[in-house]
C-alpha positions in Angstrom: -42.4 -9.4 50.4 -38.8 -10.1 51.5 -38.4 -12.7 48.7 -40.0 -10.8 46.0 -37.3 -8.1 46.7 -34.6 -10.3 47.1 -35.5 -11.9 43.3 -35.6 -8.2 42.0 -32.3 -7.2 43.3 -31.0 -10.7 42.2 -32.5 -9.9 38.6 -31.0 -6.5 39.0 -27.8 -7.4 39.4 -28.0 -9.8 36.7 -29.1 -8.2 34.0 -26.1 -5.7 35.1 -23.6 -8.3 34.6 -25.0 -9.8 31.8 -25.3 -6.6 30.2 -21.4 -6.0 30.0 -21.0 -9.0 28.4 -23.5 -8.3 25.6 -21.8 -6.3 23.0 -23.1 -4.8 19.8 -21.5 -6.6 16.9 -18.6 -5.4 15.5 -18.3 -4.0 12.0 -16.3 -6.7 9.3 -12.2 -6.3 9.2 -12.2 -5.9 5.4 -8.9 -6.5 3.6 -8.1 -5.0 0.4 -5.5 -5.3 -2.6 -4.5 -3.4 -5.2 -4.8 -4.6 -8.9 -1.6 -5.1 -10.9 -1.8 -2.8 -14.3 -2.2 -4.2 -17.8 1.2 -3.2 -19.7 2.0 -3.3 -23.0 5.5 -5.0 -24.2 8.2 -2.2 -24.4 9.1 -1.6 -28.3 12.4 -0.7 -27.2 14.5 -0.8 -24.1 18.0 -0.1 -23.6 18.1 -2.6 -20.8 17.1 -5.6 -23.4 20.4 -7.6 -22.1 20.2 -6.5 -18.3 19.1 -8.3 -15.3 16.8 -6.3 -13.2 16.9 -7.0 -9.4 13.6 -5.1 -7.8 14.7 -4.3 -3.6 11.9 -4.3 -1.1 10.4 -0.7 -1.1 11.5 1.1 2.5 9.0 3.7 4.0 10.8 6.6 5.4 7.5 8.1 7.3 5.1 5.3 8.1 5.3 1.4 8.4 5.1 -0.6 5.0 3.0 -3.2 6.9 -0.9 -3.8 6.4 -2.4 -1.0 8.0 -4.0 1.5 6.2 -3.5 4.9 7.3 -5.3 8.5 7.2 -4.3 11.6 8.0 -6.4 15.1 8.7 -3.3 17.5 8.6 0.4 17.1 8.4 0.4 16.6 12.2 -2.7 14.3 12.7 -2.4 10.6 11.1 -4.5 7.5 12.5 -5.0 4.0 11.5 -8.7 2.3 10.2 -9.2 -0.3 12.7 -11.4 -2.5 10.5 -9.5 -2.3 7.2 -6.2 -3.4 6.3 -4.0 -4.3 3.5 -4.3 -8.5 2.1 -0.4 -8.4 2.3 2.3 -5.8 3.6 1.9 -2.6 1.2 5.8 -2.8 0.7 5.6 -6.2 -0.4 2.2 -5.5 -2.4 3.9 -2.7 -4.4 7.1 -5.0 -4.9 4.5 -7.3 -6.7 3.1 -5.0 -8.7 6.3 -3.4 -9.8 7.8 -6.9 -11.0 5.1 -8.3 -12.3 4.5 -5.0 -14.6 8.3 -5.1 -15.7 8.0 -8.7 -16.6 4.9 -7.6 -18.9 6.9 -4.9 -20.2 9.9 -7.0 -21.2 12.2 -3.8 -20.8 14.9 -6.4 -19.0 15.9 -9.9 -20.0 14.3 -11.0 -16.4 12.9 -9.1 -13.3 13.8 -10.6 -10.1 12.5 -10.2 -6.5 15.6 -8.7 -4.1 15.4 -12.3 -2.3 16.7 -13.8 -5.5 20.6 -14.8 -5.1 21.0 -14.9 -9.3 23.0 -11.9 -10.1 21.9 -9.1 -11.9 23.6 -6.2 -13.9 20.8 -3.4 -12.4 18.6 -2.9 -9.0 16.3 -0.7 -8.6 15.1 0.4 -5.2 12.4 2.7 -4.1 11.3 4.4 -1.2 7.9 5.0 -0.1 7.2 9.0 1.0 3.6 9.0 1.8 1.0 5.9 0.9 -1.9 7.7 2.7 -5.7 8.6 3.2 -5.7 12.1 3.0 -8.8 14.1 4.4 -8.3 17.7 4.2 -12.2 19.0 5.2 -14.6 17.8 2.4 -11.6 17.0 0.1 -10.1 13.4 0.2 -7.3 11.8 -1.6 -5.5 8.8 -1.9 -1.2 10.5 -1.6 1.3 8.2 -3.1 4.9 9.7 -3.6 7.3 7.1 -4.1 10.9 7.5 -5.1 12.7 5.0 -7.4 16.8 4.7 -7.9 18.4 2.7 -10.5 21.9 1.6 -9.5 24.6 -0.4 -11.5 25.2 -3.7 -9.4 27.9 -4.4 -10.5 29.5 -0.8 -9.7 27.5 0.2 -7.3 27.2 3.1 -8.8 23.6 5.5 -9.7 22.8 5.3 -12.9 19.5 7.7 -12.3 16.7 8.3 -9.7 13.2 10.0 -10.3 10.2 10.6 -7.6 6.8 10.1 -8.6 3.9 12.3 -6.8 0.0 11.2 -7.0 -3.1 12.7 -5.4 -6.6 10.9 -6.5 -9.2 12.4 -5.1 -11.8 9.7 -3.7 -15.2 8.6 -4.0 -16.0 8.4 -0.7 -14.3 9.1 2.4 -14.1 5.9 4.3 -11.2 2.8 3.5 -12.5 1.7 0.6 -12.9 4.9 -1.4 -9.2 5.3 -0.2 -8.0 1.8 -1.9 -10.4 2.6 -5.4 -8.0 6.0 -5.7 -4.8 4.5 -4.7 -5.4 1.7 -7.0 -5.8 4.4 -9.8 -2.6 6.2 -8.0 -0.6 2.4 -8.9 -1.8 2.2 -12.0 -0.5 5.6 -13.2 2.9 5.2 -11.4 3.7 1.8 -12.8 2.9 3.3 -16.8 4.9 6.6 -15.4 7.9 4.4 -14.7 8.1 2.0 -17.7 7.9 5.2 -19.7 11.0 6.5 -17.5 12.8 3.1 -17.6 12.6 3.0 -21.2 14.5 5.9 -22.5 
């Protein structure tokens, strides 16, 4: 009798242990991109002649890194913990940005802010909001991003404009947040050739 509840504890207290140790499996980190739009060469530019140097965006209110936030009111933001950005966003939306002025052809070249050529223009940008934004039923993918064009070899500001998008999304989860804010990208990049070329 002794032994038989001796092997029960002994099973009891195994299975307790062991128990701890067994966890459910975790969902999938997913990470996501956004596409690069298709652009149309500019038929005219006044900036034909000019070298374009594109800074690295800066994000006044979150980190431009590869998380991908959400927020439920102006005061309440969180982070996905199984979704995240391929690359930094600031360095995603660099890409984009470049890669659509280089299909544009409103400069003679585009260059990354790294580059040490020198160029006649820069143009640098800040990032306001890149967000999920779930206000009760409603979501959106927010972007509001801020471009200035400056005269390098001046220093001085040629112009500046802010660009505002809400999308409202499919879903609310990540990646109904990344199909809007790709649709948010794709409208800011024709929104600023159109400004860049008059």
């Amino acid at each position: 009798m002794m032994k038989k509840c001796c092997s029960i504890l002994l099973l009891t207290v195994a299975t307790m242990l062991l128990s701890g140790c067994i966890q459910a499996p975790l969902p999938p980190i997913i990470h996501y991109t956004l596409n690069t739009p298709e652009v149309q060469p500019a038929a005219h530019s006044p900036y034909k002649d000019l070298v374009l140097q594109v800074d690295y965006p800066q994000s006044l209110t979150l980190p431009a890194g590869e998380r991908l936030y959400f927020s439920y009111s102006a005061m309440e933001r969180g982070m996905y913990q199984n979704a995240y950005w391929a690359t930094a966003v600031g360095r995603m939306l660099q890409a984009a940005i470049i890669t659509s002025l280089e299909r544009a052809k409103i400069f003679k070249a585009v260059l990354p802010y790294s580059s040490e050529a020198d160029a006649n223009i820069r143009l640098e940008s800040t990032i306001y909001d890149l967000s999920h934004h779930v206000r009760g039923k409603n979501s959106y993918a927010v972007l509001s991003i801020g471009f200035t064009l400056i005269d390098a070899e001046r220093g001085t500001v040629i112009r500046t404009k802010r660009f505002s998008y809400k999308v409202a999304t499919a879903t609310i989860d990540a990646k109904g947040y990344v199909e809007a804010m790709d649709q948010a990208l794709s409208q800011m990049i024709r929104d600023l050739i159109f400004w860049l070329q008059k």
